[in-house]
N, C-alpha and C positions, 0 to 999 in steps of 0.2 A: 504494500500500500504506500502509497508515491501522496505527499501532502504539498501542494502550492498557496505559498500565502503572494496577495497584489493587493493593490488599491491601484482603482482608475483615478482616481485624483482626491482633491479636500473635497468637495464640493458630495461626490458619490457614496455609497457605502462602502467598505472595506468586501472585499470579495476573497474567500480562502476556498481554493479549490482541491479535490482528494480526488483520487484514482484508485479505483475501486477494480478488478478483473478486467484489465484495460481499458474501461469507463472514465469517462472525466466529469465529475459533480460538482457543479461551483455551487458556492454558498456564501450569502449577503448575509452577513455576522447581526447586524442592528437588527436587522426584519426576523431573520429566524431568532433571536432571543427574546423579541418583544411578543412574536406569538407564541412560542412556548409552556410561558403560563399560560393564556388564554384556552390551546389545547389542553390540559391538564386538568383549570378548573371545569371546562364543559365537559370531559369526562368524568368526572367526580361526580358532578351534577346528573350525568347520564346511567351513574352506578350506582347515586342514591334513587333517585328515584324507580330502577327496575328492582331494586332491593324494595321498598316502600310499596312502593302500587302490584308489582310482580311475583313479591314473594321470593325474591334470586337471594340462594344463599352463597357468598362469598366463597370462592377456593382459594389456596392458597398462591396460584398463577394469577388473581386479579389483581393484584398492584404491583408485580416485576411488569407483568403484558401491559398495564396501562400506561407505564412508564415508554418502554420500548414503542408500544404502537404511537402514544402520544407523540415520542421524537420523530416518527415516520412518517405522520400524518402531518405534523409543521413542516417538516420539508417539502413533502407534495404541496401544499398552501401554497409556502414560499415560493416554490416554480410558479404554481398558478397564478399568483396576484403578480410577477414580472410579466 
């Protein structure tokens, strides 16, 4: 795994790009950190409530998986809102 750090300039976000199985992933460091909570709490929100209204009782995979899904789902975001 090959890790590139740049910035386009003052004015842009800072951009740190990784290489992943030949893949190149950039990543706007400001954007993905500012969503990350935001993912986080609406899942939490989305586990209380199928806990509450659903009856879901917790395993012990739901908060490592929410953790990992939650970073994977800000990065998809982060693509999509560029």
């Amino acid at each position: 795994m090959t890790c590139y750090f740049y910035a386009m300039d003052e004015q842009e976000d800072k951009v740190i790009s990784f290489e992943l199985l030949g893949l190149t992933f950039p990543v706007k460091v400001a954007l993905f950190f500012r969503l990350v909570p935001i993912i986080w709490i609406s899942e939490l929100i989305l586990l209380f409530a199928s806990i509450f209204f659903f009856d879901y009782q917790m395993t012990n995979a739901d908060m490592p998986g929410g953790l990992i899904s939650g970073i994977l789902l800000t990065y998809l975001i982060h693509l999509l809102i560029d």
